[in-house]
C-alpha positions as CSV (number, residue, x, y, z in Angstrom):
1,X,46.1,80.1,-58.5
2,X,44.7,76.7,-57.6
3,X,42.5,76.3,-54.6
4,X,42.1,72.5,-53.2
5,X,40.1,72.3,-50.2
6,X,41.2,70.3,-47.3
7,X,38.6,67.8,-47.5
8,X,39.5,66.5,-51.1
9,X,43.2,66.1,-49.5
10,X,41.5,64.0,-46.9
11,X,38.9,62.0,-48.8
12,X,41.7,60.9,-51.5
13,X,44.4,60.4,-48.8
14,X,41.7,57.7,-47.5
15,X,41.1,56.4,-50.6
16,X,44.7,55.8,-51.3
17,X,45.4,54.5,-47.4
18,X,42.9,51.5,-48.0
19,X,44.2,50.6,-51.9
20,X,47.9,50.9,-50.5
21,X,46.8,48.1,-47.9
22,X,44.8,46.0,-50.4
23,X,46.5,46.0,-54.0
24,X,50.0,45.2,-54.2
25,X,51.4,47.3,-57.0
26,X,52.8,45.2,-60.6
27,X,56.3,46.0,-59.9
28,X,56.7,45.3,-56.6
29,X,55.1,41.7,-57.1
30,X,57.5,41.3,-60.1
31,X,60.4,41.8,-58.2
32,X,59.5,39.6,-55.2
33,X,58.4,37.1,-57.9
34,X,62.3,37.7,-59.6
35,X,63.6,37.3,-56.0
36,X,61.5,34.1,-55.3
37,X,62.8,32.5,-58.9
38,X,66.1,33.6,-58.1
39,X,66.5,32.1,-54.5
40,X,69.0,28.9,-53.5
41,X,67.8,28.5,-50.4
42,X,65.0,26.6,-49.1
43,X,63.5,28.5,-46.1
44,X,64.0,31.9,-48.1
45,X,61.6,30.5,-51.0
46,X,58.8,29.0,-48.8
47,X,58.7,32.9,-46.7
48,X,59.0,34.5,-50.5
49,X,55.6,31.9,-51.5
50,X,54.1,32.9,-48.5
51,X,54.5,36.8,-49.2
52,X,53.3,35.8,-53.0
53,X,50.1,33.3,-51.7
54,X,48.9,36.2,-49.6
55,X,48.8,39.4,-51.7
56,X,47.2,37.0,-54.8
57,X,44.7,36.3,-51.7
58,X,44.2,39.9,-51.3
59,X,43.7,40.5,-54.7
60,X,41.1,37.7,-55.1
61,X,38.9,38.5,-52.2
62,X,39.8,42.5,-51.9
63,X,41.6,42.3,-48.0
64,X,44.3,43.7,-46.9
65,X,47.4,42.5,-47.5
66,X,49.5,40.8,-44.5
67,X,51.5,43.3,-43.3
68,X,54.7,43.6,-40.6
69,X,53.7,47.0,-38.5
70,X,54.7,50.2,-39.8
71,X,53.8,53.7,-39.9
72,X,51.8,55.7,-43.2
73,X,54.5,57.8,-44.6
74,X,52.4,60.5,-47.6
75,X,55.3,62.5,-49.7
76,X,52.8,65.5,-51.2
77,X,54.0,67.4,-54.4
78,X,52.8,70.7,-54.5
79,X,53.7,73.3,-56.9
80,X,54.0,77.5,-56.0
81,X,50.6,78.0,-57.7
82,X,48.6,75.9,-55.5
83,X,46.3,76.9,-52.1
84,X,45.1,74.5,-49.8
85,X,41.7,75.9,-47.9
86,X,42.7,74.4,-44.5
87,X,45.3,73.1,-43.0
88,X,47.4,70.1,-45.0
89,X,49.4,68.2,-42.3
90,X,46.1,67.5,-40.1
91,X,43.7,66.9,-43.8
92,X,46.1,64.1,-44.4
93,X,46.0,63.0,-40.8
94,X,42.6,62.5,-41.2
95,X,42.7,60.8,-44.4
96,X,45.1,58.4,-43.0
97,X,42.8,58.2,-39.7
98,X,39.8,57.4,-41.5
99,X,41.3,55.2,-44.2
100,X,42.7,52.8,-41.6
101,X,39.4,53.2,-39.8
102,X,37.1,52.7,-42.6
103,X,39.6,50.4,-44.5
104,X,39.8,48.2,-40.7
105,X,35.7,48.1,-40.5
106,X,34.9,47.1,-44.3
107,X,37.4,44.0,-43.8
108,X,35.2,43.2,-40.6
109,X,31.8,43.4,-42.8
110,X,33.7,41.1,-45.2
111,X,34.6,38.4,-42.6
112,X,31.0,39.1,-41.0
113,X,32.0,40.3,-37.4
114,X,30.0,42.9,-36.3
């Protein structure tokens, strides 16, 4: 049996919170891109350049990508043959907690506010 303590769970849930917010993933800027090339009308392609402008932003200077308001949603695959020292639901509570935290406070230090 594998034992994974409830910290790890937390620390790479974090991790993974502040990445998710910052770094667009290839194929989901391909297919906006696709969209954007594909697109007759006007308005639609200057809100699809927008979107495009601001994640290359975010991958130039490392911020967060503009984002509508949503909720963290974490799908964890977990086989028979694996224990979790602690509880699971609240470790990736935390993780989340702290990534948006921590994620929130390095984007302040990076703009310089205190």
């Amino acid at each position: 049996m594998r034992e994974i303590s409830a910290q790890k769970i937390t620390e790479v849930v974090k991790k993974l919170c502040i990445e998710a917010n910052c770094q667009l993933p290839g194929d989901v800027k391909a297919c906006i891109e696709n969209a954007r090339a594909a697109e007759p009308w006007g308005q639609a392609q200057e809100i699809l350049d927008r979107i495009i402008e601001n994640y290359q932003i975010a991958d130039e200077t490392a911020r967060p990508i503009c984002q509508d308001t949503g909720l963290a949603c974490v799908f964890v695959k977990m086989g028979q043959e694996v224990h979790v020292n602690g509880d699971l639901a609240e470790a990736i509570n935390e993780g989340v907690r702290q990534g948006y935290t921590e994620g929130y406070a390095y984007l302040l230090g990076k703009l310089g506010i205190p």
